[in-house]
C-alpha positions in Angstrom: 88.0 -68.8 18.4 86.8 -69.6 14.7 82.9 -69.5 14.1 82.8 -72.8 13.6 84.2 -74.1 16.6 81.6 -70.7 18.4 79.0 -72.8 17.0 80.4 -76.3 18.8 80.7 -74.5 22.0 77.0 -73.2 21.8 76.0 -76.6 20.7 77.3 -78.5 23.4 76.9 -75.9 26.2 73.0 -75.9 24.9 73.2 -79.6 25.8 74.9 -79.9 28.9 72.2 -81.4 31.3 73.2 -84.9 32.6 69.9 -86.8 34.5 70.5 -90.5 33.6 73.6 -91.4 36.3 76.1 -94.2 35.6 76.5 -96.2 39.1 79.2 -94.9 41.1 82.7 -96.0 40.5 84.7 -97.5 42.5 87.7 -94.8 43.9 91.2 -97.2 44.7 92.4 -93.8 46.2 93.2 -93.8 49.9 93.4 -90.5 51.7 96.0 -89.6 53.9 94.3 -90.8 57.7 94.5 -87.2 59.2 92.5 -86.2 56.2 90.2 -88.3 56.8 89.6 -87.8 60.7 89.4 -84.4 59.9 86.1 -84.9 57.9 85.1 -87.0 60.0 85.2 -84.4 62.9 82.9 -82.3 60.9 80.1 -85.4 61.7 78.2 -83.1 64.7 78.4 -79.9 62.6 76.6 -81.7 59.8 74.3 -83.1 61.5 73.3 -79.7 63.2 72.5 -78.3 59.4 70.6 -81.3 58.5 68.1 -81.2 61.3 68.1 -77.4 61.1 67.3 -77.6 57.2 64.6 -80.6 58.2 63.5 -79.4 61.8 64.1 -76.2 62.5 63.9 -72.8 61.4 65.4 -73.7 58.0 62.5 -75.8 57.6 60.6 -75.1 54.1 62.5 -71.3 54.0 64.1 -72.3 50.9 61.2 -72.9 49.0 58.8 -70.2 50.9 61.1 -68.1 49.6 61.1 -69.4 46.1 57.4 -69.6 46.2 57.2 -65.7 47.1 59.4 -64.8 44.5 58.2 -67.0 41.6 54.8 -65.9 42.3 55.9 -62.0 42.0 58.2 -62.1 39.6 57.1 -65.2 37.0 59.4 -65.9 34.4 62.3 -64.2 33.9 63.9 -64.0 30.4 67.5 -62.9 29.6 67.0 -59.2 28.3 63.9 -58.7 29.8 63.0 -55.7 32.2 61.3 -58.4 34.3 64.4 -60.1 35.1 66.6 -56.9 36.1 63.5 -56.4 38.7 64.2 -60.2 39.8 67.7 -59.4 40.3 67.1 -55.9 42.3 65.1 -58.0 44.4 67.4 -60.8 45.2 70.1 -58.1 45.5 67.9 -56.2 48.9 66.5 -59.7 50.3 70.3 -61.0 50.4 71.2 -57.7 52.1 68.7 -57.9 54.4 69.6 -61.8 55.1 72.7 -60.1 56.8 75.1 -61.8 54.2 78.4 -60.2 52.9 79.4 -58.3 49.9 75.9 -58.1 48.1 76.6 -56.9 44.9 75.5 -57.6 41.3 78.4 -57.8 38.9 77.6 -56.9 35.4 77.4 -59.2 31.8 76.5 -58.5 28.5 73.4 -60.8 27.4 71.5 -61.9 25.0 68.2 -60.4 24.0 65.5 -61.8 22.5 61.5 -61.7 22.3 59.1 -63.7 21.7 56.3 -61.2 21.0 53.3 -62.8 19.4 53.1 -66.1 17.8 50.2 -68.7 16.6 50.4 -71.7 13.8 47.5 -72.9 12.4 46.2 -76.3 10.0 44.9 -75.0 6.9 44.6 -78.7 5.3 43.2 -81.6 5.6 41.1 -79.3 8.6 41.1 -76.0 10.3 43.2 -76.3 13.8 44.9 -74.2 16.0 48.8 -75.8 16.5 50.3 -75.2 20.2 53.5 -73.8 19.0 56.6 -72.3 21.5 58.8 -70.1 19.6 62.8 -71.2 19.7 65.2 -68.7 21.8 67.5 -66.7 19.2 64.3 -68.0 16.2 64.0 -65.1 13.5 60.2 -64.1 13.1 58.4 -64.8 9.9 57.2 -62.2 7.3 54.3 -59.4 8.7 52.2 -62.0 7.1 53.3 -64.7 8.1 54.4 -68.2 6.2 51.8 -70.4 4.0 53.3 -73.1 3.2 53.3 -77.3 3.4 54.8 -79.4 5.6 56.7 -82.4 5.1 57.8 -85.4 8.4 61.3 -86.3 8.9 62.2 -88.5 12.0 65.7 -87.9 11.6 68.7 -85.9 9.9 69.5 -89.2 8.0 65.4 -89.4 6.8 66.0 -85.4 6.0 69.1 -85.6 3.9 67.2 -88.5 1.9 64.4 -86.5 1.5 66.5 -82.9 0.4 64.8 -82.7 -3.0 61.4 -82.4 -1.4 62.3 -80.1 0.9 62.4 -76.4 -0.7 59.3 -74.4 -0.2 58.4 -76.3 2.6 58.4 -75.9 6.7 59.7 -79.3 7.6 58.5 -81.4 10.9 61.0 -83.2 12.7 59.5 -86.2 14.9 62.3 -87.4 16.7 61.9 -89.9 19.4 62.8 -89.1 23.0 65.6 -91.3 23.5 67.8 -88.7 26.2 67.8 -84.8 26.3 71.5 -85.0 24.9 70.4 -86.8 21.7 67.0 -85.8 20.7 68.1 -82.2 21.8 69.8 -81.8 18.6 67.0 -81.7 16.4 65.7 -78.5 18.4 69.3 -76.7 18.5 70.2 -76.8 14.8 66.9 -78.4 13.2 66.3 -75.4 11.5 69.7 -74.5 10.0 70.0 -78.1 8.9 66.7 -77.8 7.1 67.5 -74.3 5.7 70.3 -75.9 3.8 68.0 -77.8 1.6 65.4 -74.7 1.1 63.0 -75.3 4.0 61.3 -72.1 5.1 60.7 -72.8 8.4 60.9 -75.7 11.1 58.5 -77.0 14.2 60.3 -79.1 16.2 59.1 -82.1 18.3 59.0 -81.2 21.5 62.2 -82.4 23.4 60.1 -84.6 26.4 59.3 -88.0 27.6 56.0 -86.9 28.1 53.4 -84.6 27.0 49.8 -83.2 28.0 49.5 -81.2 25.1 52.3 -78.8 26.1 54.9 -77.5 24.2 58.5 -76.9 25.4 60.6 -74.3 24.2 64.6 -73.8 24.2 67.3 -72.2 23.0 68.5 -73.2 19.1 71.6 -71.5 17.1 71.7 -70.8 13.6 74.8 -72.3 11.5 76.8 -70.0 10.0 76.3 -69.3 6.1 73.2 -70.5 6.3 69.9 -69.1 5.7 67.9 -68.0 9.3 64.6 -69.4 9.2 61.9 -69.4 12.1 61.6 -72.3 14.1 59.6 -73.6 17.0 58.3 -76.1 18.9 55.0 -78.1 18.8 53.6 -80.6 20.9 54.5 -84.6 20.9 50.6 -85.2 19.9 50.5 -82.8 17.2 54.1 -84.4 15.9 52.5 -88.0 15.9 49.5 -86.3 14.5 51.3 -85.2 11.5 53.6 -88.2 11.4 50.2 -90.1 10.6 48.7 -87.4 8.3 52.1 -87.8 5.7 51.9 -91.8 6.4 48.7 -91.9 4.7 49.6 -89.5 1.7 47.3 -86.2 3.2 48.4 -83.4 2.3 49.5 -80.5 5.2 49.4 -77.1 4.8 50.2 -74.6 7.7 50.0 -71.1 8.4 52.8 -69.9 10.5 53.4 -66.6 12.2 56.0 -65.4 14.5 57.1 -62.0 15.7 60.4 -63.2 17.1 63.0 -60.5 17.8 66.8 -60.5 18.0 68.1 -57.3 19.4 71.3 -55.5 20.4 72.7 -57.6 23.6 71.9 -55.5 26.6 73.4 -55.3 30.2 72.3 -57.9 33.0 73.7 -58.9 36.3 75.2 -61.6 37.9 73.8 -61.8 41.9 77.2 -62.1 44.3 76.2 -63.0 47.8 79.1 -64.1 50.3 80.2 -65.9 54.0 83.1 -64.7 54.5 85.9 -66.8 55.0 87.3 -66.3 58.7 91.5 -67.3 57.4 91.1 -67.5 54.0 89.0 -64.7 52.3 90.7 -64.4 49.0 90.1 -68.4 48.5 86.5 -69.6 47.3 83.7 -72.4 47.4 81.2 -71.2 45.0 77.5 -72.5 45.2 75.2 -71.6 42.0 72.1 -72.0 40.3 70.6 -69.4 37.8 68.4 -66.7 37.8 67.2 -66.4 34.3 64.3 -68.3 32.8 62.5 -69.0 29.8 59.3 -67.1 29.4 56.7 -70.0 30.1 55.9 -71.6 33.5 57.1 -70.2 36.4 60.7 -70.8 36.2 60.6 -72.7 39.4 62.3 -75.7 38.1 64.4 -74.6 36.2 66.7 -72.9 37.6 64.2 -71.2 40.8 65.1 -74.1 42.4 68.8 -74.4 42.4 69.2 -71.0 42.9 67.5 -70.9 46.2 68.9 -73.9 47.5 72.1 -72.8 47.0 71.0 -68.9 48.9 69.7 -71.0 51.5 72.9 -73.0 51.9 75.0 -69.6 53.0 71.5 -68.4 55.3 72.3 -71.7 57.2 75.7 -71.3 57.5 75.2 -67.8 58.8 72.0 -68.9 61.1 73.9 -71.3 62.9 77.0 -69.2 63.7 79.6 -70.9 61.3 82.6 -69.3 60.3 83.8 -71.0 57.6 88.3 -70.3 56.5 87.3 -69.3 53.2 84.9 -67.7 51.8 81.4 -69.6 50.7 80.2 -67.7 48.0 76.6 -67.5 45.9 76.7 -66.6 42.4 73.1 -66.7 40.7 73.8 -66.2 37.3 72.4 -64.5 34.2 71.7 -65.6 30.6 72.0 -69.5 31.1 69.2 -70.5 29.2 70.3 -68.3 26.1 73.7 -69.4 26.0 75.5 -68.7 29.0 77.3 -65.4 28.5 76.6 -64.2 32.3 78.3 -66.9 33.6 81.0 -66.5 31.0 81.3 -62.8 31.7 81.9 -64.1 35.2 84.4 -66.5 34.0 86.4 -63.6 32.0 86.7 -61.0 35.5 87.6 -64.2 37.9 89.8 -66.8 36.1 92.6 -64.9 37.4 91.9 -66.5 40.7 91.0 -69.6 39.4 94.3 -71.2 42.1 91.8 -69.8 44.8 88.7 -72.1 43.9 88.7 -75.2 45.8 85.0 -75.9 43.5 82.3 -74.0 42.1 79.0 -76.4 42.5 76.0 -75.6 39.7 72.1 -77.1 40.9 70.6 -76.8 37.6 69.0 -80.3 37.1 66.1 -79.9 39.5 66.0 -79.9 43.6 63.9 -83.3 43.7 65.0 -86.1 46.6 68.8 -86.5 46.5 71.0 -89.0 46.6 74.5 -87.2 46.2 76.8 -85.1 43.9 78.0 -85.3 40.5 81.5 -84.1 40.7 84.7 -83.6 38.2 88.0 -83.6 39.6 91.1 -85.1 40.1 90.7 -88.8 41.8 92.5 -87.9 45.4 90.1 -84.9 45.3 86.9 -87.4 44.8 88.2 -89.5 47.7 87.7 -86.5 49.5 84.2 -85.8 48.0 83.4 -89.8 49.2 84.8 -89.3 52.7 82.6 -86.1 53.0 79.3 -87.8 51.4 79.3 -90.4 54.6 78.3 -87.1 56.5 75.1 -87.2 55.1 74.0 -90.8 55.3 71.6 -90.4 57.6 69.7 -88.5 54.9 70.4 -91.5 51.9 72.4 -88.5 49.9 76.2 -89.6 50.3 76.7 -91.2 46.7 79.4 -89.5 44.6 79.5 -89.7 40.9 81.6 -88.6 38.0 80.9 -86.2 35.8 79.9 -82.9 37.8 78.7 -80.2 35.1 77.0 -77.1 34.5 76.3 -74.6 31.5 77.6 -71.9 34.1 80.6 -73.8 35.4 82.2 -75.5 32.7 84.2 -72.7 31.4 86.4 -73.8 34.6 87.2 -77.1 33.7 90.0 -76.5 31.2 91.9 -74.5 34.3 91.4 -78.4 36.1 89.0 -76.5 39.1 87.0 -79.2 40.4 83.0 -78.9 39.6 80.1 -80.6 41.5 76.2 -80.7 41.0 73.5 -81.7 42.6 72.4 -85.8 41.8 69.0 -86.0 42.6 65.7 -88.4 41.3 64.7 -85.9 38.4 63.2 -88.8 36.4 60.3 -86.6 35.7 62.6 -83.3 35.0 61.8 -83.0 31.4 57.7 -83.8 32.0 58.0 -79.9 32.9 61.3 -78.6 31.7 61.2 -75.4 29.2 57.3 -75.0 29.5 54.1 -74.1 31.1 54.3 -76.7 33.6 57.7 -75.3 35.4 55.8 -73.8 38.8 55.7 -74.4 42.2 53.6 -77.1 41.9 56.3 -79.0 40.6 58.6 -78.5 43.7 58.5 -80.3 47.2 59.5 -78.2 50.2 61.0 -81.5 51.9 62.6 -82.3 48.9 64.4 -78.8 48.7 64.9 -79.2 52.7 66.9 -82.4 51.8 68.9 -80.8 48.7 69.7 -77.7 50.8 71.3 -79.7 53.7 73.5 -81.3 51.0 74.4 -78.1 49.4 75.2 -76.5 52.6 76.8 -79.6 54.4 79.4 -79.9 51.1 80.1 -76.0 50.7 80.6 -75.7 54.2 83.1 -78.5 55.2 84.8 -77.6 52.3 85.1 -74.0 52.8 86.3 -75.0 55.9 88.8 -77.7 56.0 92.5 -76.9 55.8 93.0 -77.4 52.4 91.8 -76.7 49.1 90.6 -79.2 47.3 93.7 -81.4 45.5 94.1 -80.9 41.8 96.5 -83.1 40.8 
């Protein structure tokens, strides 16, 4: 793979989080009848998981559970110490959940740190700036960066602005118009300023909202191009500065950052497994990911999803089911930073890739649901459809298009189907990437709803006779 197109993956992979949903689409597919009274059987079995996610012992366990390890373990950062004790957790509570084949599976990741970071207003007035330091972001000089700022509200307003720009740390304002767009500015702000002789960046945050907060995320560096540090300030202090250069004022910041890129050290994928009674070699994979940034909780993002999709094999093995082929948990390493857990994953299994019927990804929140996201051929959708009716008695039997997931894409191009969880996430990115991501962002009859979903898909699909169709 050339650089360049290294730097398109990143880009995109960086951006692949999908919370505004088209309306459904009509499906002119019919399915073969005995297909579809064989989903239809599973009506009694589904029901049994819903009301013993929502009634009975299942009740809350997902996020008790998440809620016990959030608060013990905090965030969790690819390359960190703190994360590897995450995973040696997860690895013994699995075990002792009485699951299969507990193992971790190891990736090489990325490593960065933060270390310490502050930005201050030197003119027009003394202020401290709430900054977040970008993931893979250089750090600035031992003394830091004196320098002052220009406002740009877009690459276009940048590229007209290039002579001013040398010497300078250049504020980007974007507006929040969807995390795909405005997303950008934060992911290769800085190396698009660089080229033009900016020292250093501070990105709007990337949120609909703000209470002062700033949210942090990954960014990549173009190659060729000077590294220079970068990070994230709040929307008020973006507006604030906006209407400082409007006026003619003159700003001048002190920046200092003690970022760190190191050496890429070893992490862990979590395996966890059902299974499969007929079928063991074929799979139905359930995910979320273990990593975090280091701010907040990492609840959210991806505490959440990973849990749900734990607690989807726990009920399966609770109430007795012995699924043909095997359910599977993979909670993966080193999404936020890029995704190379997931990819080193990828790399060991794509062999098999014939065995996966789907690999489903929860990674855009464990709010109420509504359904699935899923990619796949259109006679395997019909199938997805027939499935959803099992769950209308919880409003969550909607099927749209586009399933995706940083840790599951690299499956597409193999044509494996790919689902994820649809779910009223309107206020996802209020929290996303900062402070606010704990467990008092979370519902535990929200994640009782999203955990019957996950478990009633992965387990009638596990289950049925065949895999799903690909063609």
């Amino acid at each position: 793979m050339s650089q360049e197109w290294s730097f398109v993956l990143l880009v995109s992979l960086a951006l692949t989080v999908c919370t505004s949903l088209a309306a459904p689409v009509e499906n002119s597919v019919q399915l073969d009848p005995k297909i579809v009274k064989e989903i239809r059987s599973y009506q009694d079995v589904a029901d049994k998981i819903i009301d013993y996610s929502l009634n009975g012992p299942g009740q809350n366990q997902s996020y008790d559970r998440l809620a016990v390890f959030t608060d013990a373990f905090g965030s969790r950062l690819s390359g960190s110490r703190n994360l590897e004790n995450a995973i040696d957790y997860m690895l013994d509570v699995l075990d002792r959940d009485g699951l299969d084949n507990v193992h971790g599976e190891a990736a090489n990741v990325t490593h960065w740190k933060r270390n310490k970071e502050y930005a201050r207003l030197i003119e027009p007035r003394d202020y401290e700036i709430a900054i977040s330091g970008l993931g893979s972001s250089v750090g600035t000089p031992e003394d830091g960066i004196l320098a002052d700022a220009m406002v740009v509200r877009s690459f276009d307003e940048l590229d007209k602005r290039s002579s001013e720009v040398p010497g300078k740390i250049v504020i980007f304002n974007q507006d929040f118009i969807s995390y795909e767009t405005s997303a950008v500015y934060r992911v290769i702000g800085a190396s698009n300023a660089a080229v033009y002789g900016a020292v250093a960046t501070l990105i709007r945050s990337v949120t609909p909202f703000s209470i002062h907060s700033p949210h942090t995320g990954i960014q990549f560096y173009k190659n060729g191009v000077p590294k220079i540090p970068t990070a994230c300030i709040t929307v008020e202090d973006a507006e604030m500065f906006d209407r400082m250069e409007s006026r003619g004022t003159r700003i001048r910041i002190h920046l200092y950052m003690g970022a760190e890129n190191l050496n890429q050290t070893v992490s862990r994928n979590t395996v966890a497994e059902v299974k499969g009674s007929v079928h063991p070699e074929q799979v139905v994979l359930v995910s979320g990911h273990l990593d975090s940034w280091d701010v907040g909780q990492g609840a959210m993002d991806d505490g959440g999803g990973a849990f749900i999709s734990w607690q989807a094999l726990t009920i399966v093995k609770q109430l007795g089911l012995k699924p043909k082929r095997t359910l599977r948990l993979v909670m993966w390493s080193d999404e936020e930073a890029g995704g190379d857990g997931s990819r080193a994953y990828y790399e060991a299994h794509k062999a098999d890739a014939g065995n996966y019927s789907i690999l489903f990804e929860s990674d855009e929140g464990v709010f109420t649901p509504y359904g699935i996201q899923f990619t796949g051929s259109a006679k395997a959708k019909a199938v997805m459809q027939e499935i959803g009716k099992l769950l209308t008695s919880i409003n969550s039997s909607v099927v749209y298009d586009n399933g995706a997931g940083t840790d599951v894409n690299w499956w597409l191009p193999q044509k494996v189907p790919i689902g994820s969880l649809a779910n009223h996430n309107e206020r996802y990115f209020w929290f996303h990437h900062s402070d606010g991501d704990t467990m008092t962002v979370l519902d535990p009859i929200e994640m009782n709803l999203c955990s019957a979903v996950w478990a009633v898909y992965a387990y009638v699909l596990a289950d049925m006779d065949d895999l799903l169709p690909r063609s």
